[in-house]
C-alpha positions in Angstrom: 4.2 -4.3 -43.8 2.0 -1.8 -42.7 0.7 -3.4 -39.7 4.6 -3.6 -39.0 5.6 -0.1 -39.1 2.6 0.7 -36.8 3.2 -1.9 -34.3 6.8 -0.2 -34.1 5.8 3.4 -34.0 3.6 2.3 -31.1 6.4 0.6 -29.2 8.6 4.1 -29.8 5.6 5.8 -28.4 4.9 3.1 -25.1 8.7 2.7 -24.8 9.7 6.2 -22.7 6.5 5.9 -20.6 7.3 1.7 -19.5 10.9 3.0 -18.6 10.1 6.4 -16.6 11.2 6.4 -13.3 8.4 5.0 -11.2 4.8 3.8 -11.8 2.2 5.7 -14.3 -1.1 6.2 -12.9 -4.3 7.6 -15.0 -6.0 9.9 -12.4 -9.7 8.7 -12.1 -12.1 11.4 -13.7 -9.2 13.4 -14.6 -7.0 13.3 -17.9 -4.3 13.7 -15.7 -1.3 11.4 -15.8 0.4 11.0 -12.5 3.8 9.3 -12.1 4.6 8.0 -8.9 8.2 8.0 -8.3 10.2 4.5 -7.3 10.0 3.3 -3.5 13.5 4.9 -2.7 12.2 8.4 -3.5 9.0 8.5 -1.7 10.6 8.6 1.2 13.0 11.2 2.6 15.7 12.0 5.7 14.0 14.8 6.5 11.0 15.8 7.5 9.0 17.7 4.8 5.9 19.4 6.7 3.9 20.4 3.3 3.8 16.8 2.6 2.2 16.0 6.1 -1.7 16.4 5.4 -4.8 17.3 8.6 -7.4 15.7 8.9 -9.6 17.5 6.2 -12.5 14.7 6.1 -16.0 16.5 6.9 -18.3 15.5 9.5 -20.4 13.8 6.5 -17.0 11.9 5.2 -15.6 10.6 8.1 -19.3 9.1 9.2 -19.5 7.9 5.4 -15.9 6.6 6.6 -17.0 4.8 9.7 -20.2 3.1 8.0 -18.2 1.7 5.1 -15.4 0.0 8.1 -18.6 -1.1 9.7 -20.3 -2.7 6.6 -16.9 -4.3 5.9 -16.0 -5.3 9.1 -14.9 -9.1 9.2 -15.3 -9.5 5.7 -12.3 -11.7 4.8 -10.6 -10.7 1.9 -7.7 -13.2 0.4 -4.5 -11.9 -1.6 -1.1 -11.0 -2.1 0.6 -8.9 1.0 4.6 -8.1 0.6 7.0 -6.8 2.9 9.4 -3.6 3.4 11.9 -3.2 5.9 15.7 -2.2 6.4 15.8 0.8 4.0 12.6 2.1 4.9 13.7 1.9 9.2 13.5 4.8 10.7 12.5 7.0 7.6 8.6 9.1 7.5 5.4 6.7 6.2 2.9 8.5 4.9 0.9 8.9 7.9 4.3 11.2 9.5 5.3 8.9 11.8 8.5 6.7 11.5 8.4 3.8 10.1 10.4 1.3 12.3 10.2 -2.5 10.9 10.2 -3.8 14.3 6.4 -2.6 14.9 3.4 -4.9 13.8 2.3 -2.3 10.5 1.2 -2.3 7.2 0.6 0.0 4.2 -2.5 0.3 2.3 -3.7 2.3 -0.2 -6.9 3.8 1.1 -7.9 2.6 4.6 -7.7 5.4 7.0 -4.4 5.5 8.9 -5.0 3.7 13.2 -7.1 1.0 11.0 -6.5 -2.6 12.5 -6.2 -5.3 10.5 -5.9 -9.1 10.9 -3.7 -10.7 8.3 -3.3 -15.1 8.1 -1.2 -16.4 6.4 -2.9 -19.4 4.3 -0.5 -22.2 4.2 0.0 -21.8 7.4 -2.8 -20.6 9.2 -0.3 -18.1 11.6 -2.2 -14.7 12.1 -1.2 -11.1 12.8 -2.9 -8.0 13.9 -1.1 -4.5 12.0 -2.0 -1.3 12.3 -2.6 1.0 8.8 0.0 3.9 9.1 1.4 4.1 5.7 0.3 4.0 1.7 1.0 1.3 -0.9 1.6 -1.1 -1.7 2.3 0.0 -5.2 2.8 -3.3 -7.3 -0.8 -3.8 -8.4 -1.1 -7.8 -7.4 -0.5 -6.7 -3.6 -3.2 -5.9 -1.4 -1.0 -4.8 1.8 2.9 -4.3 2.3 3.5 -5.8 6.2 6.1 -4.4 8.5 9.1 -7.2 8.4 8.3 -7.6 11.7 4.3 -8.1 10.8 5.7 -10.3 7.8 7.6 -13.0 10.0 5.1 -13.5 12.7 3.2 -15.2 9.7 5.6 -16.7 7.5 9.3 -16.5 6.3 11.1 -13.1 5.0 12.9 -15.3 2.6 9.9 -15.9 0.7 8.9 -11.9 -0.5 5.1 -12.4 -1.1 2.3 -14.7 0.4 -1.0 -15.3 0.3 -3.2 -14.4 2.9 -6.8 -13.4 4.0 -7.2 -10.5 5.6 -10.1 -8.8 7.6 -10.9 -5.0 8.7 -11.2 -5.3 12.7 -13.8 -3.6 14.8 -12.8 -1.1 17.1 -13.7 -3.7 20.1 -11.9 -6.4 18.6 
């Protein structure tokens, strides 16, 4: 009985968090809890200059920056890559330019914005080149979210997800 009454206490205590608006993230190194808001509210009509970061990396950073694209450098990488399109057209990414789903692009959650990346699609061995020039994807089983234009050079909107391999290009490639 008691084991009961505790597991229910603990789903009154999970249950507000699971059903707040957006994703909860635990902020590495920090006790802070940050929570993301829903796809729909991270991007906005206007443009909102305070969100719009410089480059702030140090001389140190970026060459830390440039040796770790270099080490991984055609090192193909396999998972789950999405798409976003129609509602997202013409609205900011999180680089400050417009996102327009008619460009070869692709979100990711850390590689530095201009980053080219070579995405195949398995099943079907199609490829696609996309340049970095937003965040995400946010659902944790996806490694990149494609431009829809990016998504059908390689396989069928219809489908949502695929699986691909994907590899950080060299600046000559």
């Amino acid at each position: 009985m008691t084991k009961s009454i505790t597991a229910f206490i603990a789903l009154l205590m999970i249950f507000p968090i699971a059903n707040a608006d957006g994703k909860i993230f635990k902020d590495a190194g920090k006790n802070d809890t940050i929570i993301m808001p829903v796809s729909e509210k991270r991007f906005s009509e206007e443009i909102d200059n305070d969100t719009i970061k410089e480059d702030t990396l140090s001389v140190e950073d970026e060459k830390k920056v440039e040796d770790i694209l270099e080490s991984t450098a055609h090192e193909i990488s396999t998972g789950v890559v999405s798409w976003y399109g129609g509602k997202f057209h013409g609205r900011k990414t999180a680089s400050g330019e417009k996102y327009d789903k008619h460009e070869l692009t692709a979100a990711h959650k850390s590689l530095p914005f201009g980053t080219k990346v070579k995405v195949t699609n398995i099943r079907n061995g199609k490829s696609v080149v996309v340049e970095i020039n937003d965040r995400g994807p946010y659902a944790k089983s996806r490694v990149l979210d494609l431009s829809q234009a990016a998504f059908s050079e390689i396989g069928h909107t219809n489908t949502g997800v695929m699986q691909v391999e994907y590899e950080i290009m060299n600046s000559e490639d």
